[in-house]
NUNUFI-273119 format. One record per residue (C-alpha): residue in one letter; z, y, x negated; residue number from 1; chain. Coordinates in nm, 3 decimals. Each point is the difference from the previous one (the first is absolute). Example, Ala and Ser with C-alpha at 12.3 -4.5 7.8 and 13.67 -1.06 7.14 Angstrom:
BEGIN
KOLNU   semi         w         v         u   roza   nuvex
KOLNU      A     0.780    -0.450    -1.230      1       A
KOLNU      S    -0.066     0.344    -0.137      2       A
This chain:
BEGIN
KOLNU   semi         w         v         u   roza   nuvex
KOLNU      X     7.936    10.346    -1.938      1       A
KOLNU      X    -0.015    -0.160    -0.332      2       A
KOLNU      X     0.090     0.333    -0.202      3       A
KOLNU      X     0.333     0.060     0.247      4       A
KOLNU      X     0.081    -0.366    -0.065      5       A
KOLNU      X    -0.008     0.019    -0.342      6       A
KOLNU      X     0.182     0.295     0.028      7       A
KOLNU      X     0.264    -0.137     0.200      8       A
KOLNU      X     0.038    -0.301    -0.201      9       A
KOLNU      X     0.131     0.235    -0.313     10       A
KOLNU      X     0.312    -0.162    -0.077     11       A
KOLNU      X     0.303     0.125     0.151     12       A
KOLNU      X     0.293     0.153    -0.185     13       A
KOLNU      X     0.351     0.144     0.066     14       A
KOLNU      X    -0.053     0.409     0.069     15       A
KOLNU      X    -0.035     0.207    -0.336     16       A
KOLNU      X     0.053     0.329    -0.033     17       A
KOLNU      X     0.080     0.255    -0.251     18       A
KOLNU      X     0.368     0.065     0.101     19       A
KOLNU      X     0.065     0.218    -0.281     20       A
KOLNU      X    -0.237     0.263     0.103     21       A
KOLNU      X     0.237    -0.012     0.351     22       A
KOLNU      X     0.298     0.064    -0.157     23       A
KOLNU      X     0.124    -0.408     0.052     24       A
KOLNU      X    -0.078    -0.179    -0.287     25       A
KOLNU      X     0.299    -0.161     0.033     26       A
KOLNU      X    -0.099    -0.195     0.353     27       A
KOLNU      X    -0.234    -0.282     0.008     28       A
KOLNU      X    -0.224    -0.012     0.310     29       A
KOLNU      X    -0.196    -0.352     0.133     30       A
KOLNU      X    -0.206    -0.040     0.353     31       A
KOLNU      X    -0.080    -0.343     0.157     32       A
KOLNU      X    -0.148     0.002     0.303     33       A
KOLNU      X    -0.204    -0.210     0.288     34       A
KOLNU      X    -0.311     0.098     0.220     35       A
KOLNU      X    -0.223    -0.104     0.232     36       A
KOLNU      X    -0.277     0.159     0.181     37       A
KOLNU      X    -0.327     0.000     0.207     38       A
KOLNU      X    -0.223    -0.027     0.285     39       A
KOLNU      X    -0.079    -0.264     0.203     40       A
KOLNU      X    -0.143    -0.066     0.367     41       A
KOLNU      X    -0.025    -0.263     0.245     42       A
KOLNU      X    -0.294    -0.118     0.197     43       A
KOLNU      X    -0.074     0.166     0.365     44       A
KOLNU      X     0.271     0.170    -0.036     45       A
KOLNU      X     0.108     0.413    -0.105     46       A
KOLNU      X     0.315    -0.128    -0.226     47       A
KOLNU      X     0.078    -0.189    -0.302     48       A
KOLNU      X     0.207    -0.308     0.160     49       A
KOLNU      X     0.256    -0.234    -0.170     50       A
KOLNU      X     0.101    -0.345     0.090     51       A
KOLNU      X     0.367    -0.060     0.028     52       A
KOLNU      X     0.147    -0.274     0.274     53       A
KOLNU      X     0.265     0.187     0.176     54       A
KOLNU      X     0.332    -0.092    -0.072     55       A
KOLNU      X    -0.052    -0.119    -0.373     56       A
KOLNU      X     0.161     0.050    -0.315     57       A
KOLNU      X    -0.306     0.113    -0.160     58       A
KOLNU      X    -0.380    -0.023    -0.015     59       A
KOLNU      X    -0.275    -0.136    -0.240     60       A
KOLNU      X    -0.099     0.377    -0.170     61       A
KOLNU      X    -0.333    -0.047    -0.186     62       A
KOLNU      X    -0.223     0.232     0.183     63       A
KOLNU      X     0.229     0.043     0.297     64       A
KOLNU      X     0.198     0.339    -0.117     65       A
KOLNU      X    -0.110     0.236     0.220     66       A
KOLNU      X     0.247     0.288    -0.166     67       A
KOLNU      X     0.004     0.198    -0.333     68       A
KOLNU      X     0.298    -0.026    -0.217     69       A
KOLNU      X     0.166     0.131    -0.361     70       A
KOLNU      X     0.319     0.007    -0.177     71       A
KOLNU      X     0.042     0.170    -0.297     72       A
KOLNU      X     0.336    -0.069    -0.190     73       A
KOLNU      X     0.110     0.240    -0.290     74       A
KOLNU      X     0.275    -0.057    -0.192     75       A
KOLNU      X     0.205     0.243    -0.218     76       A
KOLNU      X     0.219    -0.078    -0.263     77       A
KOLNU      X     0.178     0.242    -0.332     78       A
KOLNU      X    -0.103    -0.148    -0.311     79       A
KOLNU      X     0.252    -0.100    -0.292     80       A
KOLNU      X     0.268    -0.142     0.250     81       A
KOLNU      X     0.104    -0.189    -0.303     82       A
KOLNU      X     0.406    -0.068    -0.014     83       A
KOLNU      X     0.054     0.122     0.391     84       A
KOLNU      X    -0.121    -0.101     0.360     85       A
KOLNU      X    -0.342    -0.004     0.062     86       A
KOLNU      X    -0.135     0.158     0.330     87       A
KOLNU      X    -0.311    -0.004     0.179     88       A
KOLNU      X    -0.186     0.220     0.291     89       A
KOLNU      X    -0.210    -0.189     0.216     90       A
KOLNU      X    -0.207     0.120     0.281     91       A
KOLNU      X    -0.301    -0.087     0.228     92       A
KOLNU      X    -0.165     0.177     0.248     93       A
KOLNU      X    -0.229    -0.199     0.213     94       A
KOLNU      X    -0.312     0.031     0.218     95       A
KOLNU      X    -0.119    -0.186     0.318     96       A
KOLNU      X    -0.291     0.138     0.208     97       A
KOLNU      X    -0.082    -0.322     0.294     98       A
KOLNU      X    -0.243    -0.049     0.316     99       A
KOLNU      X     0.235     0.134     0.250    100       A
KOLNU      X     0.031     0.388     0.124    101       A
KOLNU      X     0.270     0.152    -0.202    102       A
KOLNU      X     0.045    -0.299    -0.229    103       A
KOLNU      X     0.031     0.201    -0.308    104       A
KOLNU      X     0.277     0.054    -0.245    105       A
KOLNU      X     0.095     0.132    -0.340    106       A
KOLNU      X     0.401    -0.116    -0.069    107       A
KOLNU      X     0.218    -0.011    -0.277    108       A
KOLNU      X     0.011    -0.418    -0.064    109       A
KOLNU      X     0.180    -0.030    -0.255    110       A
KOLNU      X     0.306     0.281    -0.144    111       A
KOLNU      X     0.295    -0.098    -0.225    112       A
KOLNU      X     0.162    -0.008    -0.332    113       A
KOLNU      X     0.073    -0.287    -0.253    114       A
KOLNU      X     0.241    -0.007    -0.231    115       A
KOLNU      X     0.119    -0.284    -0.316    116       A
KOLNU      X     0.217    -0.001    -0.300    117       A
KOLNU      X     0.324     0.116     0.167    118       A
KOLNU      X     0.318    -0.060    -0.217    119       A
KOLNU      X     0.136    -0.194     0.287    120       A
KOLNU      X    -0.238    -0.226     0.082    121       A
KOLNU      X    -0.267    -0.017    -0.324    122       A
KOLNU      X    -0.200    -0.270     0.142    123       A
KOLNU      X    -0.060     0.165     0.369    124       A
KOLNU      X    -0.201     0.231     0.130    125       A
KOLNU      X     0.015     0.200     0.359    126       A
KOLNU      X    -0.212     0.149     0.257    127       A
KOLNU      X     0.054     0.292     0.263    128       A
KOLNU      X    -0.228     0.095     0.246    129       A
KOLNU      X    -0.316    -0.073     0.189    130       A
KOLNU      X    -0.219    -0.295    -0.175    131       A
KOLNU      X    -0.218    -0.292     0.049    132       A
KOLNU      X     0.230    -0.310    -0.125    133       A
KOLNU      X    -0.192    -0.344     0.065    134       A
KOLNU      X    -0.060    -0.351    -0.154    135       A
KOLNU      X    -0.360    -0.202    -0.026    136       A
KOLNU      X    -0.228     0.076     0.285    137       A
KOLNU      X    -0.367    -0.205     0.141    138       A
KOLNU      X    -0.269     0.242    -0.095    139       A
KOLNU      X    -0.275    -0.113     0.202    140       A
KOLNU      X     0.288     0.080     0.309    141       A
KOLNU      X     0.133     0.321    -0.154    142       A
KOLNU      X     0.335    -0.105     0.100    143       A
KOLNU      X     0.313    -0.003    -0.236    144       A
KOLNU      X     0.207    -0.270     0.106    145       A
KOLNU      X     0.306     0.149    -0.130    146       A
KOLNU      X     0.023     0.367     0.065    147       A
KOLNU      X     0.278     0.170     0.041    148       A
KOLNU      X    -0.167     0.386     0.007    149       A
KOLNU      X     0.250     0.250     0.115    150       A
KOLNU      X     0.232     0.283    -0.113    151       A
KOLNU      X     0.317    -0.114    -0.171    152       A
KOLNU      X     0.194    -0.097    -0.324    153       A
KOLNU      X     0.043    -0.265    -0.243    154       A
KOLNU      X     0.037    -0.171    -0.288    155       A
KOLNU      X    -0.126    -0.312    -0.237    156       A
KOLNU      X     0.126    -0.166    -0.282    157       A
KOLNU      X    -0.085    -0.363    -0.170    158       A
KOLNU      X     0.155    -0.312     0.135    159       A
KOLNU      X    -0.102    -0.392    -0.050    160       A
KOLNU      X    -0.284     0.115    -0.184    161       A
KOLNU      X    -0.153     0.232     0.270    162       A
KOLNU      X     0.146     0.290     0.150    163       A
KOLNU      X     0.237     0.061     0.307    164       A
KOLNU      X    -0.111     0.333     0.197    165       A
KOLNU      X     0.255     0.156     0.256    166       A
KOLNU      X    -0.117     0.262     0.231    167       A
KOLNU      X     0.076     0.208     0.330    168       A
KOLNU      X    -0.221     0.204     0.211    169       A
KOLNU      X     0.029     0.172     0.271    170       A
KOLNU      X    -0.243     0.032     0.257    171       A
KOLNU      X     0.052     0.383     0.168    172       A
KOLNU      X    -0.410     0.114     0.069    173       A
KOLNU      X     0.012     0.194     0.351    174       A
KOLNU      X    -0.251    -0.260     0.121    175       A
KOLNU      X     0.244    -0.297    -0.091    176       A
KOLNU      X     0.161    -0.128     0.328    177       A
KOLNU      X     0.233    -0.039    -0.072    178       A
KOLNU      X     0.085     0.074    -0.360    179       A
KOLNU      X     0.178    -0.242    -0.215    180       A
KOLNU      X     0.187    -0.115    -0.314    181       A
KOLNU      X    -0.119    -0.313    -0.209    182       A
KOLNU      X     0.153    -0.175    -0.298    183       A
KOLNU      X    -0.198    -0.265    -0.225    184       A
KOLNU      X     0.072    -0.242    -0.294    185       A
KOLNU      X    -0.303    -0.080    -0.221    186       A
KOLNU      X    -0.012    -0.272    -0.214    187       A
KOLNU      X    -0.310     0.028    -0.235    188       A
KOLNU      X    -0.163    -0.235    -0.178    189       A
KOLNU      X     0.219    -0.245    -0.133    190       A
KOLNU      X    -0.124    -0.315    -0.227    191       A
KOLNU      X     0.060    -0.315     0.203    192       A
KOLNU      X    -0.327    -0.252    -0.158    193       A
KOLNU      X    -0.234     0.047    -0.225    194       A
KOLNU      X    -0.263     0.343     0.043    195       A
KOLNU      X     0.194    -0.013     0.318    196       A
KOLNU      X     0.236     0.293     0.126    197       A
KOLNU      X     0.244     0.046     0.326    198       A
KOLNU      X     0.097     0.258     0.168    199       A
KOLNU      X     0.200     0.070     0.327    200       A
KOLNU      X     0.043     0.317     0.260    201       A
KOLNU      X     0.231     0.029     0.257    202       A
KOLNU      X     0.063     0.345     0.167    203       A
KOLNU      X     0.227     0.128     0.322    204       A
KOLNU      X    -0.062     0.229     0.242    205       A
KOLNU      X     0.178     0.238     0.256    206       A
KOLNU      X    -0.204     0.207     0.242    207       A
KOLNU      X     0.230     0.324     0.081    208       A
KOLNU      X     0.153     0.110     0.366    209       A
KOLNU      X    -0.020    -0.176     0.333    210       A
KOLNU      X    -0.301    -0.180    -0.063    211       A
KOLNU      X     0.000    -0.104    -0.330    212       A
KOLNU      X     0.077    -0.351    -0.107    213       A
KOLNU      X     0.105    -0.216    -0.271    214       A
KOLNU      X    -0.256    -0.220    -0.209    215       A
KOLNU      X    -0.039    -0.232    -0.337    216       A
KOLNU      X    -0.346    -0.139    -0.173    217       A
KOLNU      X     0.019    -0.266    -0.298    218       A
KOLNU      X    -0.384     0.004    -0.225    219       A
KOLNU      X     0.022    -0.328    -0.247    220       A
KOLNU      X    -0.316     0.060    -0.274    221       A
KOLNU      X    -0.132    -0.263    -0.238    222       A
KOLNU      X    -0.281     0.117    -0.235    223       A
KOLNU      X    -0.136    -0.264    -0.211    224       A
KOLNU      X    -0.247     0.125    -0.326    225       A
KOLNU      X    -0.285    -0.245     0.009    226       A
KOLNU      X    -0.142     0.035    -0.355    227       A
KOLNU      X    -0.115     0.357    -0.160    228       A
KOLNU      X    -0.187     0.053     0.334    229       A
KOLNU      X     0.106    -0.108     0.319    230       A
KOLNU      X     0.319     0.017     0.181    231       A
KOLNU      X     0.161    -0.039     0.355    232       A
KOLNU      X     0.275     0.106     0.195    233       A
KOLNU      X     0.210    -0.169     0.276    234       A
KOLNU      X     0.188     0.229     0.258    235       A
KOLNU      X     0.253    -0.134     0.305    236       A
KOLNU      X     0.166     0.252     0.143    237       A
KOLNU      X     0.190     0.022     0.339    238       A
KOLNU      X     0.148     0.283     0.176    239       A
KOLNU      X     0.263     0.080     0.350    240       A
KOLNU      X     0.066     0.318     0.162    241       A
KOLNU      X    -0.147     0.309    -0.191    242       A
KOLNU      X    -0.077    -0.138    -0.310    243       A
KOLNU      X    -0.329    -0.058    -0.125    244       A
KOLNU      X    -0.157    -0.316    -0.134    245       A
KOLNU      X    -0.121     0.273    -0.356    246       A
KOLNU      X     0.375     0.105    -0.057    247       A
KOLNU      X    -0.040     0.280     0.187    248       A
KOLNU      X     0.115     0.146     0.359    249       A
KOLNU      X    -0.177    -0.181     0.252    250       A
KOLNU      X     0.006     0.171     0.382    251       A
KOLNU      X     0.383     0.157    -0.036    252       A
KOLNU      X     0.028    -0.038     0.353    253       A
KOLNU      X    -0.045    -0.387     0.016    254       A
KOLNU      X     0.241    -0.237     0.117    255       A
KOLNU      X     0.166    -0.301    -0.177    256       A
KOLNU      X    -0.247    -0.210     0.244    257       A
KOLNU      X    -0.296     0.127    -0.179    258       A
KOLNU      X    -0.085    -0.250    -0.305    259       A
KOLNU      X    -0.286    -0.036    -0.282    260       A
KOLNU      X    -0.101    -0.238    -0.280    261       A
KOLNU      X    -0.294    -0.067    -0.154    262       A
KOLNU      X    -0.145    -0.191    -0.298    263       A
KOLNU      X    -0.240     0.180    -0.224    264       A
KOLNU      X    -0.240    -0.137    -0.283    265       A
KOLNU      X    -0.145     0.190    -0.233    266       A
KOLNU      X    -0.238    -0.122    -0.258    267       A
KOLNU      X    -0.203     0.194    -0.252    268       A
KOLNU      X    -0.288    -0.098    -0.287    269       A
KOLNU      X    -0.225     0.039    -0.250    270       A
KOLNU      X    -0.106    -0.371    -0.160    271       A
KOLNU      X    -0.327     0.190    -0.169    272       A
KOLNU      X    -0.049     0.343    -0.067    273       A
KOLNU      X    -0.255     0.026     0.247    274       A
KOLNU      X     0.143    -0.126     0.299    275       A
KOLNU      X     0.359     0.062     0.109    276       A
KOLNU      X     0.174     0.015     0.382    277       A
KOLNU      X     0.329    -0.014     0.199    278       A
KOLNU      X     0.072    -0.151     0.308    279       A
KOLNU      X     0.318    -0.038     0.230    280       A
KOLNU      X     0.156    -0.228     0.256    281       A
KOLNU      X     0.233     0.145     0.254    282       A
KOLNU      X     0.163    -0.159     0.298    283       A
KOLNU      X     0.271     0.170     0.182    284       A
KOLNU      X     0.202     0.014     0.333    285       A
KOLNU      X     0.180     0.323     0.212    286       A
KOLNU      X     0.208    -0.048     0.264    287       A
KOLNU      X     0.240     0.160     0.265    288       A
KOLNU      X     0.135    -0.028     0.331    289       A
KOLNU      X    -0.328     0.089     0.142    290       A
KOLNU      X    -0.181    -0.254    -0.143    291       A
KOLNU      X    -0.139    -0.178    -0.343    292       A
KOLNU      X    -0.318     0.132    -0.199    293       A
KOLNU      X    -0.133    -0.283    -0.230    294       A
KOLNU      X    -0.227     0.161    -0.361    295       A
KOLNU      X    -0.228    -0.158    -0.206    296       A
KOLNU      X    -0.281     0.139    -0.253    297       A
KOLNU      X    -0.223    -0.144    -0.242    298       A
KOLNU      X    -0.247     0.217    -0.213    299       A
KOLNU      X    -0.076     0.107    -0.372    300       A
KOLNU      X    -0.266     0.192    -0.220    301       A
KOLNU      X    -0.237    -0.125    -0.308    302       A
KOLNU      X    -0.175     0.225    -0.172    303       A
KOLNU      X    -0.296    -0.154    -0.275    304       A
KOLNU      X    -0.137     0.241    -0.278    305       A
KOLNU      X    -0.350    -0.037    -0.036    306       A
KOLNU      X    -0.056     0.240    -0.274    307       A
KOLNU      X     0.287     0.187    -0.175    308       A
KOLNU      X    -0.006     0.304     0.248    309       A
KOLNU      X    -0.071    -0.176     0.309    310       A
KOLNU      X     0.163    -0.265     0.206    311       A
KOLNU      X    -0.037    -0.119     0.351    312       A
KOLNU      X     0.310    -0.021     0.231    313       A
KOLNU      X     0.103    -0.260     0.290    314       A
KOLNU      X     0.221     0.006     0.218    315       A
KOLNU      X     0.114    -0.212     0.278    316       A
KOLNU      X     0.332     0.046     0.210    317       A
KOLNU      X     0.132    -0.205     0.334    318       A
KOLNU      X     0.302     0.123     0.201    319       A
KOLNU      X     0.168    -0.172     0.341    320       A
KOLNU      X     0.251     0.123     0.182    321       A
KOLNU      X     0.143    -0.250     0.288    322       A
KOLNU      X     0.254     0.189     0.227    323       A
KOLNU      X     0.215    -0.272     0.222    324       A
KOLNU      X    -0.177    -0.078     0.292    325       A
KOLNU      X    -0.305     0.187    -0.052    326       A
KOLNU      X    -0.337    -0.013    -0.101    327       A
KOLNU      X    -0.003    -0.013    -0.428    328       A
KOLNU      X    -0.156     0.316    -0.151    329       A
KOLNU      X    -0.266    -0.055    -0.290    330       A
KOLNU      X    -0.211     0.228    -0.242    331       A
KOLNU      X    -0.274    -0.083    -0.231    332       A
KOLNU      X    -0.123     0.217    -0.258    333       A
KOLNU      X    -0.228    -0.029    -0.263    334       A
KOLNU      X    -0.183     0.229    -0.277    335       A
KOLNU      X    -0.246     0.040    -0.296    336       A
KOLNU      X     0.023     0.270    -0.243    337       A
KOLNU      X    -0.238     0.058    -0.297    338       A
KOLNU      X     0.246     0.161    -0.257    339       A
KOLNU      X    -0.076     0.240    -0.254    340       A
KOLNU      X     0.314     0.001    -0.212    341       A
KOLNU      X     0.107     0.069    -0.347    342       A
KOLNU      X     0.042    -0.355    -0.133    343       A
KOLNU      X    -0.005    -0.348     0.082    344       A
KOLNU      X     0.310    -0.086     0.097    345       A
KOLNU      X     0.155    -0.034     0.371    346       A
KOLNU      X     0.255     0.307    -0.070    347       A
KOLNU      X    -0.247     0.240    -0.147    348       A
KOLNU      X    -0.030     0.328     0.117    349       A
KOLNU      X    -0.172     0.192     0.083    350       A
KOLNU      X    -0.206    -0.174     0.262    351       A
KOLNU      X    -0.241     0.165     0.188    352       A
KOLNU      X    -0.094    -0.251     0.290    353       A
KOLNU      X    -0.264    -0.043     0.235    354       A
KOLNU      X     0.108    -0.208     0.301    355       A
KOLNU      X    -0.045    -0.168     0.336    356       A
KOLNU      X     0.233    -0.108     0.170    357       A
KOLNU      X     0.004    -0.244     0.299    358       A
KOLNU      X     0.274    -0.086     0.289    359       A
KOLNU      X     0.031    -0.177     0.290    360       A
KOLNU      X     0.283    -0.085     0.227    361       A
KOLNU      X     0.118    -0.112     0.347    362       A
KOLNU      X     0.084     0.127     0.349    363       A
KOLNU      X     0.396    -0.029    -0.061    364       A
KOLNU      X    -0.060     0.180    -0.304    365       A
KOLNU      X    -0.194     0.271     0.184    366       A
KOLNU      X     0.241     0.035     0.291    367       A
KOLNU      X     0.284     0.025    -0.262    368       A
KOLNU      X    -0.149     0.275    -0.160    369       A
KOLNU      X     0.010     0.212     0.341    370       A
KOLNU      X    -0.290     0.219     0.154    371       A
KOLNU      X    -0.174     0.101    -0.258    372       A
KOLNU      X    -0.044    -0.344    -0.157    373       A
KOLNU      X     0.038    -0.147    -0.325    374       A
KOLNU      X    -0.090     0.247    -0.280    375       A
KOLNU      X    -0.071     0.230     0.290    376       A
KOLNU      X    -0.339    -0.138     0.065    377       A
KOLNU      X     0.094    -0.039     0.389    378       A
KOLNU      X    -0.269    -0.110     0.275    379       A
KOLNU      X     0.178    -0.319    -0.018    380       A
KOLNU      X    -0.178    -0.090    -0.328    381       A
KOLNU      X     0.128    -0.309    -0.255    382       A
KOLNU      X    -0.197     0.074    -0.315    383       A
KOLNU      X    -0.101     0.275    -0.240    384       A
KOLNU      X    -0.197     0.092    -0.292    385       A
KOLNU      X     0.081     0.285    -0.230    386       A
KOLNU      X    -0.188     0.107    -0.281    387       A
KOLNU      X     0.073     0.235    -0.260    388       A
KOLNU      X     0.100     0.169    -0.414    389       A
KOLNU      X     0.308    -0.017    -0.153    390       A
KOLNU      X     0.180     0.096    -0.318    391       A
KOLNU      X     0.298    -0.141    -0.100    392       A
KOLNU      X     0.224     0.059    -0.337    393       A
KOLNU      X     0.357     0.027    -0.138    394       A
KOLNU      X     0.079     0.163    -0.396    395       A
């Protein structure tokens, strides 16, 4: 194991090649990419399980993945664009192989052009196509709280000492019912305190034909640079009708009676070079006619480098979910994972991880989950344990 760490912790650069001997010297080619793999298992049972309290936003993910996934970006671009626009290719193809039958796929994520530098407008650029186009996300939640993915059109250009982003997409996949347009307004990262930055989303929606209906979502950010290390993030965001609490479309065939907001911490460190975490803080609320869902989680990760290749990882995570009138719903999970990695630090990758993972919950949560139980362990069970290997790294 030691040789294929070492071997994996060669640093990562942008994609060289000898584009001359192809004919394109005059294109410049880069890759970035993300992946995470490996086995795992859980006790008595034939399947690797994963701990997520139905109904959530999210779940706690060290050493509860029970999928494989990849992206793998290139981008394309002619050199000497001096004295003209600039324009960029960008594409991503992605894979996802996970525990159910069938639950495998290999799509184009991200496809679209940028362009800069037009007469016009010099200090704009524009997009077309199919992309990934998100703020700051909560790693240890692999959630994006501003994500607008989707297939449209747009452009950006400097105001108040950020940027303003304009955008449309339209939402048109066969299995979209029912398909929709959107429109958002992106205000990014303005100065408004010291190390401190604002920015503001709103975005409308319009599901299409008989059953489609109107919606609007409003996402407020704060991120405040605490020293050279640490940093957090403050999200509200609120939502009606189709819209959804990231920017996004929410359920396009959702009434003006359906309603979300939630407040979202995010806080990330590194006071020593050895030891470095993030946590977050998220209370929420949904409601509609038929009835009020109250959301609450508390969880982060610390990881602690005993020697410069290898660290130990914690991680603790609490969710509740109190529906009006019923029982509240509530997950535990916790795990240990003896990291081999390729530095110190919190963010360096690769990690290879050995983990176990711990969860318990109650009966509402159970019968919530439906017949096969919570993390599909049925018999009626509340708590799990699920062992396994994992490799995770980004270039």
């Amino acid at each position: 194991m030691a040789a294929a760490l070492v071997a994996l912790a060669a640093p990562v650069r942008a994609v060289e090649l000898n584009l001359e001997k192809l004919g394109l010297e005059k294109v410049s080619l880069e890759s970035h990419g993300y992946l995470r793999a490996g086995p795992g298992l859980t006790s008595r049972h034939d399947h690797h399980a994963c701990y997520q309290l139905p109904g959530a936003d999210f779940k706690y993910r060290l050493g509860n993945e029970c999928d494989l996934y990849g992206e793998f970006l290139f981008t394309v671009a002619p050199k000497n664009q001096q004295g003209g626009p600039g324009f960029k290719l960008n594409y991503m193809p992605t894979v996802f192989d996970g525990t159910a039958e069938h639950d495998q796929r290999y799509e184009t994520a991200q496809f679209y052009v940028e362009g800069s530098g037009f007469g016009f407008a010099p200090e704009a650029s524009f997009w077309i196509g199919k992309r990934f186009h998100r703020g700051a996300d909560v790693h240890i939640v692999d959630t994006y709280f501003e994500k607008l993915d989707g297939n449209g059109a747009g452009a950006s250009l400097p105001l108040l000492g950020g940027k303003l982003e304009l955008a449309y997409y339209h939402n048109d996949r066969r299995d979209a019912t029912p398909p929709g347009h959107r429109l958002n307004a992106w205000l990014r990262d303005i100065p408004v305190n010291t190390d401190g930055k604002l920015s503001v989303l709103a975005g409308l929606t319009r599901g299409v034909g008989s059953t489609g209906k109107a919606g609007a979502s409003l996402s407020v950010r704060h991120h405040q640079k605490l020293g050279e290390t640490s940093d957090n993030n403050v999200w509200f965001q609120a939502a009606q009708g189709s819209g959804g609490l990231d920017g996004n479309f929410g359920d396009l065939a959702a009434g003006s009676d359906v309603k979300r907001w939630r407040l979202v911490d995010g806080y990330q460190f590194q006071p020593t070079p050895r030891f470095g975490g993030q946590a977050i803080a998220m209370i929420g609320q949904r409601k509609s006619d038929a009835g009020k869902d109250t959301l609450a989680s508390l969880g982060g990760r610390v990881s602690y480098a005993f020697a410069r290749h290898f660290k130990v990882l914690g991680e603790v995570g609490l969710d509740r979910i109190k529906p009006e009138g019923g029982a509240a719903r509530n997950l535990t999970k916790v795990t240990i994972a003896p990291t081999w990695s390729k530095g110190e630090g919190f963010w360096a990758r690769p990690e290879v991880r050995l983990f176990a993972t711990h969860a318990s919950w109650n009966r509402a949560a159970d019968d919530a989950a439906g017949v096969r139980g919570l993390a599909g362990l049925g018999d009626g069970k509340t708590k799990g344990t699920s062992v396994g290997v994992q490799i995770e790294t980004w270039w």
